[in-house]
Structures are given as structure tokens and as C-alpha cells.
C-alpha positions in Angstrom: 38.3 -26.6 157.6 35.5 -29.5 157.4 34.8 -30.3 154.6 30.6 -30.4 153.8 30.0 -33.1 150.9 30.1 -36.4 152.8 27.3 -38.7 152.5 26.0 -41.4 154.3 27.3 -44.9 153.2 23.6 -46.3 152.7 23.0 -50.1 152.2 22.3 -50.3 148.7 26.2 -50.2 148.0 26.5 -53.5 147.5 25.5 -53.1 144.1 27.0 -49.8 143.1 28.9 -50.1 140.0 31.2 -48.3 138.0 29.6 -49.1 134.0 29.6 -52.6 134.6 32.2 -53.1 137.4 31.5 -52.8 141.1 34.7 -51.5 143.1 36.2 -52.4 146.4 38.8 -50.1 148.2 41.6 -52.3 149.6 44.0 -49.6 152.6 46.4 -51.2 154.7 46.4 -49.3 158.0 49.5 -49.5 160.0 49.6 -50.0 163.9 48.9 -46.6 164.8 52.1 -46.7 167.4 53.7 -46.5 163.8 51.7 -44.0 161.6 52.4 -41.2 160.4 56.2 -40.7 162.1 57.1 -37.9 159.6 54.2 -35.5 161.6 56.1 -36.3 164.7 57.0 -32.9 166.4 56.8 -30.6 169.1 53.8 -29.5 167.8 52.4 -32.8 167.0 53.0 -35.6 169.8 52.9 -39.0 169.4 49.4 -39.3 170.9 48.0 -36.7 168.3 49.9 -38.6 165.5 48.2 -41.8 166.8 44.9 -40.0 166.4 45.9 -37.7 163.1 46.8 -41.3 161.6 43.1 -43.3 162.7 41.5 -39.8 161.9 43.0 -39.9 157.9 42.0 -43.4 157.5 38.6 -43.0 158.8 37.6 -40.2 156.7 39.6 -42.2 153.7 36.9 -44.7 153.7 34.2 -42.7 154.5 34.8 -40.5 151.9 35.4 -43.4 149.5 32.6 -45.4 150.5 30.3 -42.4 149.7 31.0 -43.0 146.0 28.3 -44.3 143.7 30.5 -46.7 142.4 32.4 -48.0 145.5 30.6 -50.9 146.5 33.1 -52.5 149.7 36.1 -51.6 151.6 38.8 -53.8 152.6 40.7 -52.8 155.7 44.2 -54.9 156.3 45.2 -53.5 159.8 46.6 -55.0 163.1 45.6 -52.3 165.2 42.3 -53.2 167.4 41.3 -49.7 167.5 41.6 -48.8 164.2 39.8 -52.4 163.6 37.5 -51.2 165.7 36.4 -47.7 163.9 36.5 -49.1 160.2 34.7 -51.5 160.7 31.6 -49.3 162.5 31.9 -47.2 159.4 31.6 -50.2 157.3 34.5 -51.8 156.3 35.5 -55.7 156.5 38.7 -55.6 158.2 41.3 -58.4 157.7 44.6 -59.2 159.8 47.7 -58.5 158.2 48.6 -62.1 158.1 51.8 -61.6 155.3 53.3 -58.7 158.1 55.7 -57.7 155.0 55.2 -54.2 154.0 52.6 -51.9 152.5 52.5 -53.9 148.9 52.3 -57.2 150.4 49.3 -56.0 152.5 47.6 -54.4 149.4 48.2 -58.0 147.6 46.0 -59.8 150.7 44.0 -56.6 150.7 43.1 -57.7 147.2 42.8 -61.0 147.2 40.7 -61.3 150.5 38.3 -58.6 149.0 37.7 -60.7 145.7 37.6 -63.9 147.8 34.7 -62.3 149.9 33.2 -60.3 147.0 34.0 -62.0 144.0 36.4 -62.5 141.4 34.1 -59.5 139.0 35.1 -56.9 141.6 37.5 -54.0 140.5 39.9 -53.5 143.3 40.9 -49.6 144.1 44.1 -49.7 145.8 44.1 -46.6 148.2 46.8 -45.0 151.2 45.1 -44.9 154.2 46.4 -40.8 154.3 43.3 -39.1 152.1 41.6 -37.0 154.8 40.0 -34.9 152.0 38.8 -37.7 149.6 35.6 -36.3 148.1 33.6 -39.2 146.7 32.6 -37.5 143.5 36.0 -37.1 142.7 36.8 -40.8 143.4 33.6 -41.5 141.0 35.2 -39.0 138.4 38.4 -41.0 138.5 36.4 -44.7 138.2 34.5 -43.5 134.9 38.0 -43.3 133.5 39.3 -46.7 134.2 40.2 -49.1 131.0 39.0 -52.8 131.3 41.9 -54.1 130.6 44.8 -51.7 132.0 46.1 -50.6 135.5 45.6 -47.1 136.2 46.9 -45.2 138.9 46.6 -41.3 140.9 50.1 -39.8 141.0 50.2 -38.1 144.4 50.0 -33.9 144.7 54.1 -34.1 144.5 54.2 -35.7 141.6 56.6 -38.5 143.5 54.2 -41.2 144.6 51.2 -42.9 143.9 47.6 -42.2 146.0 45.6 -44.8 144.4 45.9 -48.0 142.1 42.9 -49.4 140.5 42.8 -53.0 138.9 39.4 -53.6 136.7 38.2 -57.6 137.4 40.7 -60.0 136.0 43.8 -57.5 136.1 46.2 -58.4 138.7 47.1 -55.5 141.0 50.9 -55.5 141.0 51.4 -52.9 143.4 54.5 -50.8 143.4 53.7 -48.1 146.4 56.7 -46.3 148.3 59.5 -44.0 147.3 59.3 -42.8 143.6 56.2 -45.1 143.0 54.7 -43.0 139.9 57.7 -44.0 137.9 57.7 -47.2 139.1 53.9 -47.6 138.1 54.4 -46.3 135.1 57.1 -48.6 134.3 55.3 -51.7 135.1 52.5 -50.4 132.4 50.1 -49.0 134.6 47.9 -46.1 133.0 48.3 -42.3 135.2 44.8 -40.6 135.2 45.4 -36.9 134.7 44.9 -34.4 137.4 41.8 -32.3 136.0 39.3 -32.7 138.7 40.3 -34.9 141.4 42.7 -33.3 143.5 41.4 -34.5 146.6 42.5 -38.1 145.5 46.1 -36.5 145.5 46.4 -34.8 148.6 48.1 -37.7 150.8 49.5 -36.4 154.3 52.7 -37.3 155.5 54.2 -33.6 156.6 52.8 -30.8 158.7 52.9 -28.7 155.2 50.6 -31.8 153.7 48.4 -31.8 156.3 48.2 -27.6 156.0 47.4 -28.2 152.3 44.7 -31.0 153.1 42.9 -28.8 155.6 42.8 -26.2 153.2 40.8 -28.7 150.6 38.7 -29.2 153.3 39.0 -32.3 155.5 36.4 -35.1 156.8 35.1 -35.0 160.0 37.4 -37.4 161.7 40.2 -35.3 161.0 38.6 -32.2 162.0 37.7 -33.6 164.9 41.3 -34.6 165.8 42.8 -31.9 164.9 40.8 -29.5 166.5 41.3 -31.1 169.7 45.1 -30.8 169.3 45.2 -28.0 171.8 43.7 -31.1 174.5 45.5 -33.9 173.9 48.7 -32.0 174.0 48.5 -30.7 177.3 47.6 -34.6 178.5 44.0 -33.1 179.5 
């Protein structure tokens, strides 16, 4: 089901802000080859993983980018065609030069983005598997945010983490993968509740995820891909 909110990323976003912070997504995106191996099936071959996986990351940061108070998005990717596609929808896409892992990428991420951008920009750390992002829900959940504290979105498992967002002069410490919402909470990050943002917790890493995100209602990328399934797995 597409979903019908998206807007258009317009040029004044450089100078969006959240109160008095302006925000910059940081999402690793993995060599497609790699994505997404958990959707691997019968149903679901690797060519239509390869574009499920490019799909979710565009509409991530299309979606995102859409918010009032996201004003940049940081891409750390190897792949040249998911290079490619992020950065026609806008993002500044940096190599993976550490090549150690989703936390070390989101470190780079973060630093490159307030190298470019400045040292006064609030960096939202984001998986590149939110095909039903809905940018006023990402502005609900950046009205929340303390200026001094870490705070992160607990994925729609309750397991792992979706999002973690560093206000300027907070260091990100990134804990993503495997039980990562205790593991944020531990290190003294802040968990936003639930109530109204539900389509920052719907990461897709399952065929019964990705039911559940096209349900919420999915970006047009994903739509796209997936509604071309039928074609790509016959090899037509």
C-alpha cells in the first residue's frame, strides 16, 4: 500500500531546525549484494532483495528528509548504485572508509556530517530499513529530544533500536545490533515512548516485517519494488 504523505525535499532545508537545533540523518547502507539476507527466499530472490534493500533506504531518506526539522542526510555506503540513488534524492554520500561494522559506519556517518555541516548539528542516527518513515512522525520524535541526553526509538519488537539521536555536543555512542534497546539504555541513552510514531519503528528484516510495513503504508520506492516482484522473479 503506498503510502500518500511524502513531500518534496525543497531547498530551504538547510536551515530547518528542530527549536534551536538543525538535524542531520546519518544511515549506513550496506553493499546491496549483502542486504537484507533474512528476506532471502523462494519468494524473495536475491535480485528482489537487492532492490527491496535500495528501495527501504531510499524511501528512508526521503521520508526523513521531508521533515521540517531534518536539515541533511549522510549516506555511508560502498555500493555505487545505492550511491547513486541517494544522492539524486539528496543525500551527501560518504565511503565507508572504517569497513568495520554498522556502529563504526554510524561513528564516520557522524563525524563526516558535522565536519561538512558543523559541529551545532544534531545528528539522527537512522537503519537504512524504514520504508514507512512518515516525516511528521520523525518531527514528533525531534520535539522530544533533551539537549543534553541521547535518546533513542526502540524498534516495533521491542529488541532493537530504529533511531539514535545525539543533540550538538553529545557524542553518539552507538550501540545498534542484537538486543540494542537494552544496550542503549544501559549506556544512558533516553527511549522516546511509542505514542505516535510508529512508522519510526517499523524496521524490515522478515517477510512478516515487511507485511507489517506495507500495511503502515510504504514509500514509493518500495512500492515500486515490490510491486514489480512478480517481474523480476521470472528474470523478465
Amino acid at each position: 500500500m503506498p503510502r500518500s504523505d511524502l513531500s518534496e525535499h525543497g531547498a530551504d532545508a538547510t536551515v530547518r531546525t528542530a527549536g534551536n537545533t538543525s538535524w542531520c540523518l546519518v544511515v549506513p547502507v550496506k553493499r546491496l549484494g549483502l542486504a537484507k539476507t533474512r528476506l532471502a527466499g523462494p519468494g524473495v530472490p536475491a535480485p528482489l532483495r537487492e532492490r527491496l534493500a535500495l528501495a527501504f533506504a531510499a524511501d528512508t531518506v526521503t521520508a526523513a528528509l521531508s521533515a521540517a526539522h531534518v536539515a541533511h542526510a549522510v549516506v555511508v555506503s560502498d555500493d555505487p548504485r545505492a550511491a547513486e540513488v541517494l544522492t539524486a534524492i539528496g543525500a551527501t554520500v560518504v565511503p565507508d572508509e572504517p569497513d568495520a561494522g554498522l556502529n563504526a559506519a554510524f561513528l564516520f556517518g557522524a563525524a563526516s556530517a558535522r565536519r561538512e555541516f558543523g559541529t551545532g548539528m544534531g545528528i539522527a542516527a537512522c537503519t537504512a530499513d524504514l520504508p514507512a518513515l512518515r516525516g511528521p512522525e520523525l518531527d514528533i520524535a525531534l520535539a522530544q529530544m533533551d539537549g543534553e541526553t541521547r535518546s533513542f526509538i526502540a524498534d516495533a519488537h521491542d529488541i532493537g533500536t530504529t533511531m539514535l539521536f545525539a543533540p550538538p555536543g553529545v557524542d553518539l555512542d552507538p550501540r545498534f545490533g542484537g538486543p540494542s534497546r537494552a544496550s542503549h539504555t544501559a549506556s544512558g541513552a533516553r527511549e522516546l515512548p511509542p505514542d505516535r510514531i510508529s512508522s519510526l519503528r517499523r524496521d524490515v528484516d522478515t517477510a512478516a516485517d515487511l507485511a507489517d510495513a506495507l500495511l503502515l503504508g510504504v514509500g514509493p520506492h518500495t512500492t515500486a519494488a515490490w510491486g514489480a516482484r512478480e517481474r523480476v522473479c521470472s528474470g523478465v
